[in-house]
ZAFITOR-55206 format. One record per residue (C-alpha): residue in one letter; residue number from 1; x, y, z. Coordinates in pm, 1 decimal, always signed. Layout:
// residues N
  r    k      east     north        up
  A  NUM         X         Y         Z
...
***
This chain:
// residues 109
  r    k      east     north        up
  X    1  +12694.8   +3042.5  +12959.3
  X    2  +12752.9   +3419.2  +12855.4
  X    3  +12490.2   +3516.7  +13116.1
  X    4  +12758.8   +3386.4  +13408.5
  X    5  +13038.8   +3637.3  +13312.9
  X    6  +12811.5   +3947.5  +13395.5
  X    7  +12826.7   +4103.0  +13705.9
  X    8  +12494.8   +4003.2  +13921.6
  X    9  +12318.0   +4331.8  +14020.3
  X   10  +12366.4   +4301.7  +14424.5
  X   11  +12113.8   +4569.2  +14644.7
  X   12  +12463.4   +4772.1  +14682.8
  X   13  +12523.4   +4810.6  +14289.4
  X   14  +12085.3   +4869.2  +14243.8
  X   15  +12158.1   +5152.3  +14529.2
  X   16  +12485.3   +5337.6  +14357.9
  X   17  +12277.9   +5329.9  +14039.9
  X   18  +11969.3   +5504.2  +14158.3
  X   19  +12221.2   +5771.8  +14383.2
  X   20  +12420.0   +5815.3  +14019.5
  X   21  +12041.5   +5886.2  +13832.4
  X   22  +11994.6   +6127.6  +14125.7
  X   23  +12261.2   +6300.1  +14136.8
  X   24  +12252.4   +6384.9  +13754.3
  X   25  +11847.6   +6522.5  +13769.7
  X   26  +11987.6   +6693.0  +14054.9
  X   27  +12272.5   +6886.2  +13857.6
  X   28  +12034.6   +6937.8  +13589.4
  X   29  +11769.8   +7047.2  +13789.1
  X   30  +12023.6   +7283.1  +13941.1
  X   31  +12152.8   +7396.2  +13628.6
  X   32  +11828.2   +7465.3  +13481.3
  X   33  +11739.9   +7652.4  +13776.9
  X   34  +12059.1   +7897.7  +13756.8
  X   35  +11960.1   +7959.4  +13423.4
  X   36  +11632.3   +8071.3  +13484.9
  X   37  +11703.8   +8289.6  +13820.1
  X   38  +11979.3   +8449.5  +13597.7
  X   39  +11790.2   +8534.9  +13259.5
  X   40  +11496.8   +8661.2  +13541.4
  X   41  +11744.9   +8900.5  +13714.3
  X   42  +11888.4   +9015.0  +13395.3
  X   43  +11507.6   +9052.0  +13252.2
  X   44  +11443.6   +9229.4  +13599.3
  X   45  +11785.6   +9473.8  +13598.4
  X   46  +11716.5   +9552.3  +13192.5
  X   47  +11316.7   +9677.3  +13288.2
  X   48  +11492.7   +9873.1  +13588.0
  X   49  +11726.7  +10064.2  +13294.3
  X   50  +11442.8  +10122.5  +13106.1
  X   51  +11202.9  +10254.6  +13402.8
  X   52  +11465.5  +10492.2  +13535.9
  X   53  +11523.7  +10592.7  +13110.9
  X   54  +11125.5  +10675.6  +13063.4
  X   55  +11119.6  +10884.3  +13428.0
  X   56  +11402.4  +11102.5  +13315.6
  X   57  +11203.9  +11161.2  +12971.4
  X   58  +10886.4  +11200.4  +13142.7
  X   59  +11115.6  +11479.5  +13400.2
  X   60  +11258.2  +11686.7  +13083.9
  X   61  +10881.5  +11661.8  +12874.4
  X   62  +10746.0  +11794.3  +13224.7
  X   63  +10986.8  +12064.3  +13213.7
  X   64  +10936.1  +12137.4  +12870.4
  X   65  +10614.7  +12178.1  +12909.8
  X   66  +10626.2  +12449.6  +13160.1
  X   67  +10896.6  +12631.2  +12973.5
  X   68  +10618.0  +12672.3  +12668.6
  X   69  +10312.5  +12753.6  +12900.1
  X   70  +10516.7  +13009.7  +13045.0
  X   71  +10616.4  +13140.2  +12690.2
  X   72  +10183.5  +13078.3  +12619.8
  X   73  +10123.1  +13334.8  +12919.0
  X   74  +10366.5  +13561.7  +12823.3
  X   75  +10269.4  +13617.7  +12440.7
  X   76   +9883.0  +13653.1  +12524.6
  X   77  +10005.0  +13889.5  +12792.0
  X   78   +9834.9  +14223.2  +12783.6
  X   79  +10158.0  +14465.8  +12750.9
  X   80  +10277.4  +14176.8  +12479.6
  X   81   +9959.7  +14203.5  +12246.3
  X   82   +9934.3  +14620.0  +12324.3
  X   83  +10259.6  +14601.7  +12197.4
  X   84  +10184.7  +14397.5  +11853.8
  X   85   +9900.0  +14618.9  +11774.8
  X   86  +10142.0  +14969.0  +11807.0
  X   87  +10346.4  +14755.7  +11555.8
  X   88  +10075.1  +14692.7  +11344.2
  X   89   +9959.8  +14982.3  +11344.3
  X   90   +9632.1  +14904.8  +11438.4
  X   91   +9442.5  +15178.8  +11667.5
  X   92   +9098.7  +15143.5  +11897.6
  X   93   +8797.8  +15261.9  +11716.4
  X   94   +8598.5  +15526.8  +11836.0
  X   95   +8222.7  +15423.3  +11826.7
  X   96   +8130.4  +15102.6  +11823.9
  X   97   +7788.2  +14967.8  +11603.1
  X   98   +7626.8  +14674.0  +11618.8
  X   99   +7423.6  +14522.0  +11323.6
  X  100   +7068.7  +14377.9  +11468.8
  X  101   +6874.2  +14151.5  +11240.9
  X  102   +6510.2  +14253.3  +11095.3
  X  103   +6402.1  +13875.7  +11197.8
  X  104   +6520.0  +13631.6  +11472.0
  X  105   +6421.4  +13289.4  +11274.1
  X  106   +6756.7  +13186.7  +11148.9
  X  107   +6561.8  +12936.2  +10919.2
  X  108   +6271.6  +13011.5  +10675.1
  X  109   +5926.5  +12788.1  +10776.6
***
């Protein structure tokens, strides 16, 4: 018979078998693994870049922005707009009138 020339599986052949299917889900499960730890510290290092990029933009906008609210306080400065109104030539007036309404309704009934 053909069936007599193949090897009989013996416990010790069932055994290296199962220890071979092992250790390959083992190397792949390892090799899957070291993919994923190294695309997450990769992900991880990339976001650290990109925090540290957005604090030194928030730093200069921050700085920036006190630059112009000093400029702000300075051109609505009192010697600043005394100054603009000599240039204008613009000068104080002397007696002040008010206009007073005949009625108070604003609307007509």
């Amino acid at each position: 018979m053909i069936y007599s020339k193949l090897p009989k599986a013996t416990a010790a052949n069932l055994v290296f078998h199962k220890l071979e299917k092992f250790r390959i889900w083992l190397f792949l499960g390892c090799f899957i693994f070291g993919l994923a730890y190294f695309w997450q510290v990769n992900s991880l290092s990339n976001r650290g870049f990109l925090i540290k990029d957005l604090q030194n933009q928030i730093t200069s906008l921050k700085n920036l922005n006190q630059k112009l609210e000093v400029q702000a306080a300075a051109a609505q400065s009192l010697e600043n707009i005394q100054e603009k109104i000599k240039n204008l030539n613009m000068v104080t007036p002397d007696k002040v009138e008010y206009f007073s309404p005949v009625g108070t309704n604003v609307a007509l009934k």
